[in-house]
C-alpha positions as CSV (number, residue, x, y, z in Angstrom):
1,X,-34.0,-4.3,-5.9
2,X,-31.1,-6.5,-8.0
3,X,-32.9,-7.0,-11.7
4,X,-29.1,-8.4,-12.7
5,X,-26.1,-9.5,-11.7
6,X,-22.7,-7.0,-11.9
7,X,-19.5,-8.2,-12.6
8,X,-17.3,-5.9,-9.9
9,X,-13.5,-5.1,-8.6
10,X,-13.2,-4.7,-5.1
11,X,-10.6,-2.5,-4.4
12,X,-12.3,-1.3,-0.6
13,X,-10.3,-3.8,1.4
14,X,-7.3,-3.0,3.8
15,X,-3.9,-2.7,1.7
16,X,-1.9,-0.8,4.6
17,X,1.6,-3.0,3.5
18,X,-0.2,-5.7,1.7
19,X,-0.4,-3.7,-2.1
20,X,1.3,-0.9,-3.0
21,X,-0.7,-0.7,-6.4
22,X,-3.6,-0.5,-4.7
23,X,-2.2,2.2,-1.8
24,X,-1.4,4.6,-4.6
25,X,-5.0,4.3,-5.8
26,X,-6.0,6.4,-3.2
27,X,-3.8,9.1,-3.2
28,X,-4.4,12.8,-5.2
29,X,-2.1,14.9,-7.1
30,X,-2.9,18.8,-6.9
31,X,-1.0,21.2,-8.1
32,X,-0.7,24.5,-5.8
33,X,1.8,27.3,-7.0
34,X,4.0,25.0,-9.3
35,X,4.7,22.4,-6.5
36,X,3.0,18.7,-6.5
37,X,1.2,18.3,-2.8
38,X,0.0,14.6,-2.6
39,X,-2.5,13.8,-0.1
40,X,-4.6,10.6,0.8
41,X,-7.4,9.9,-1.9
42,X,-7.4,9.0,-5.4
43,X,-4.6,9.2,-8.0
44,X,-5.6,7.1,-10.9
45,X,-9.2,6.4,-10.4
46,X,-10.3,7.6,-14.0
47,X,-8.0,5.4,-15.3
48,X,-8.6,2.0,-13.7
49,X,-12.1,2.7,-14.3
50,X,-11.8,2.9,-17.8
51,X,-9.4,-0.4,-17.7
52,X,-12.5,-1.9,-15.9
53,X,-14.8,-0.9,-18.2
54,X,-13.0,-1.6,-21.5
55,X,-12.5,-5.4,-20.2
56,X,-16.4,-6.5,-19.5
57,X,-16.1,-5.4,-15.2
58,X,-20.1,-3.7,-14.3
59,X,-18.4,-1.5,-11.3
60,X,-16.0,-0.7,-8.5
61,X,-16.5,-1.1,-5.0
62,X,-13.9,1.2,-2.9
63,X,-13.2,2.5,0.3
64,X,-14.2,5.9,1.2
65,X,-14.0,7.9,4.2
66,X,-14.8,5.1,6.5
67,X,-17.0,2.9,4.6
68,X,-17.3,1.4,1.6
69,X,-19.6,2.3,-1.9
70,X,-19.6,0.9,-4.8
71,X,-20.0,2.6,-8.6
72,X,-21.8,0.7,-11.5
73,X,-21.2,2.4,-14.9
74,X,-25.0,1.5,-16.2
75,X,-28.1,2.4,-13.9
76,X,-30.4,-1.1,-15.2
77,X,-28.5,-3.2,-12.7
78,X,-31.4,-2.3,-10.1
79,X,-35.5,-1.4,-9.7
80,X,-36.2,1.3,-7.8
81,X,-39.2,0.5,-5.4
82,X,-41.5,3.5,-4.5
83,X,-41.5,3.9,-1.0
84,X,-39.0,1.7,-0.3
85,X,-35.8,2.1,1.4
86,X,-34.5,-1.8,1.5
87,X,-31.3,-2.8,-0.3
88,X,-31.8,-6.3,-1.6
């Protein structure tokens, strides 16, 4: 259960057209044999987390692989109730 409130970014909405920023967010550079592949995920996660984080924001909530999550950088945000499987 919530012991606290989080201040979060939510990046999980649909940008298809609507924010490129956003778009690039969740695409991957690899490097196989010297060329640059991109593919759809996350570019610069690390980064905007850390731009998050270093002004006052608790967490991210993104869009994965058809649903959405959410990160929190702390863990005391929440109780963990024994036997319990109920998000509050």
């Amino acid at each position: 259960k919530a012991i606290k409130t989080a201040k979060m970014i939510d990046l999980s909405e649909e940008t298809k057209g609507k924010n490129s920023f956003i778009e690039h967010l969740r695409y991957s550079v690899e490097n196989d044999n010297d060329q640059i592949k991109i593919k759809k995920a996350y570019l610069l996660p690390n980064f905007v987390a850390s731009c998050c984080k270093r002004i006052g924001i608790d967490g991210i909530r993104y869009m994965s692989t058809g649903y959405k999550c959410c990160v929190l950088w702390d863990d005391d945000y929440f109780d963990i109730v024994k036997g319990s499987r109920e998000i509050i």
